[in-house]
C-alpha positions as CSV (number, residue, x, y, z in Angstrom):
1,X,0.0,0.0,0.0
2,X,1.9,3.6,-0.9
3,X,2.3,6.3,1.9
4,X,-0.4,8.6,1.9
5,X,0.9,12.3,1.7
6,X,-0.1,14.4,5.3
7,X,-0.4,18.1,4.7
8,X,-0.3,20.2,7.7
9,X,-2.7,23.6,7.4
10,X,-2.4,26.0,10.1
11,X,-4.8,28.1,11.3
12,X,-6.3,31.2,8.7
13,X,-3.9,34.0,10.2
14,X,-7.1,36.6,11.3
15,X,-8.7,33.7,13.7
16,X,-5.2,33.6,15.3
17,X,-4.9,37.2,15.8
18,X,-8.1,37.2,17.8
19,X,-8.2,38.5,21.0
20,X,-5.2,40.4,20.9
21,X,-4.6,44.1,20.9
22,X,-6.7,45.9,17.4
23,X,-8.0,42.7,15.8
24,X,-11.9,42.4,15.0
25,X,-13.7,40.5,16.5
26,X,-15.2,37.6,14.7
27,X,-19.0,37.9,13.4
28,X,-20.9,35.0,14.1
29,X,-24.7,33.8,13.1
30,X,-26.9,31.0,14.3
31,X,-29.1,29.0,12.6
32,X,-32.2,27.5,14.5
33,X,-35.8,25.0,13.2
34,X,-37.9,22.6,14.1
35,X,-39.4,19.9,12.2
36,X,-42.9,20.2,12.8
37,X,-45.8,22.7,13.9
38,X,-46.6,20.8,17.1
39,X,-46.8,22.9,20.4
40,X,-43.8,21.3,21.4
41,X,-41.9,22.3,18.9
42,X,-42.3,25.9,18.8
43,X,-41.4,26.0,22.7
44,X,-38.1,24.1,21.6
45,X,-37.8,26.6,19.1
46,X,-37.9,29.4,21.6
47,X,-35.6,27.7,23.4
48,X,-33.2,27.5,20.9
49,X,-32.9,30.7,20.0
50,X,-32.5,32.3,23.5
51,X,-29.7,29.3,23.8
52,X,-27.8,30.3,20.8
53,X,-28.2,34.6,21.4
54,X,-27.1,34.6,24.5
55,X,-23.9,31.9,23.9
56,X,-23.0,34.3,21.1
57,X,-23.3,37.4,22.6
58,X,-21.3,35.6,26.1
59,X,-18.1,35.4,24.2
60,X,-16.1,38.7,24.1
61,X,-14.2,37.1,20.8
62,X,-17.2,37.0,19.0
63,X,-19.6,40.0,17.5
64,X,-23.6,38.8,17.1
65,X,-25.0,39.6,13.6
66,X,-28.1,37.9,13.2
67,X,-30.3,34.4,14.1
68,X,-31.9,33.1,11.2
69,X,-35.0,31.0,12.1
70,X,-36.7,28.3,9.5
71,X,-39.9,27.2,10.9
């Protein structure tokens, strides 16, 4: 069997700069659905995106541009 070839690929240089002194910060979406229109549902759909807001907006690395909901 031949050797398989292993290339290495670092990090993209801007996500390594964050966090330090004048980077940006990096803008980050979140996606959120159900799969039906039971009553269930919709609360876990409520749920989901209060979950995913807030864990965006907790992270000081990270700059919250949008939730996009498919229901």
């Amino acid at each position: 069997m031949p050797k398989r070839k292993i290339t290495r690929v670092d990090f993209i240089p801007q996500i390594q700069q964050l966090g330090k002194a004048g980077a940006s910060k990096l803008r980050v979406a979140a996606y959120a659905r159900v799969s039906s229109e039971s009553e269930e549902q919709e609360h876990s759909l409520s749920a989901q995106t209060d979950y995913f807001e807030a864990f965006i907006k907790e992270n000081p690395l990270w700059e919250y541009v949008g939730l996009y909901v498919d229901d």
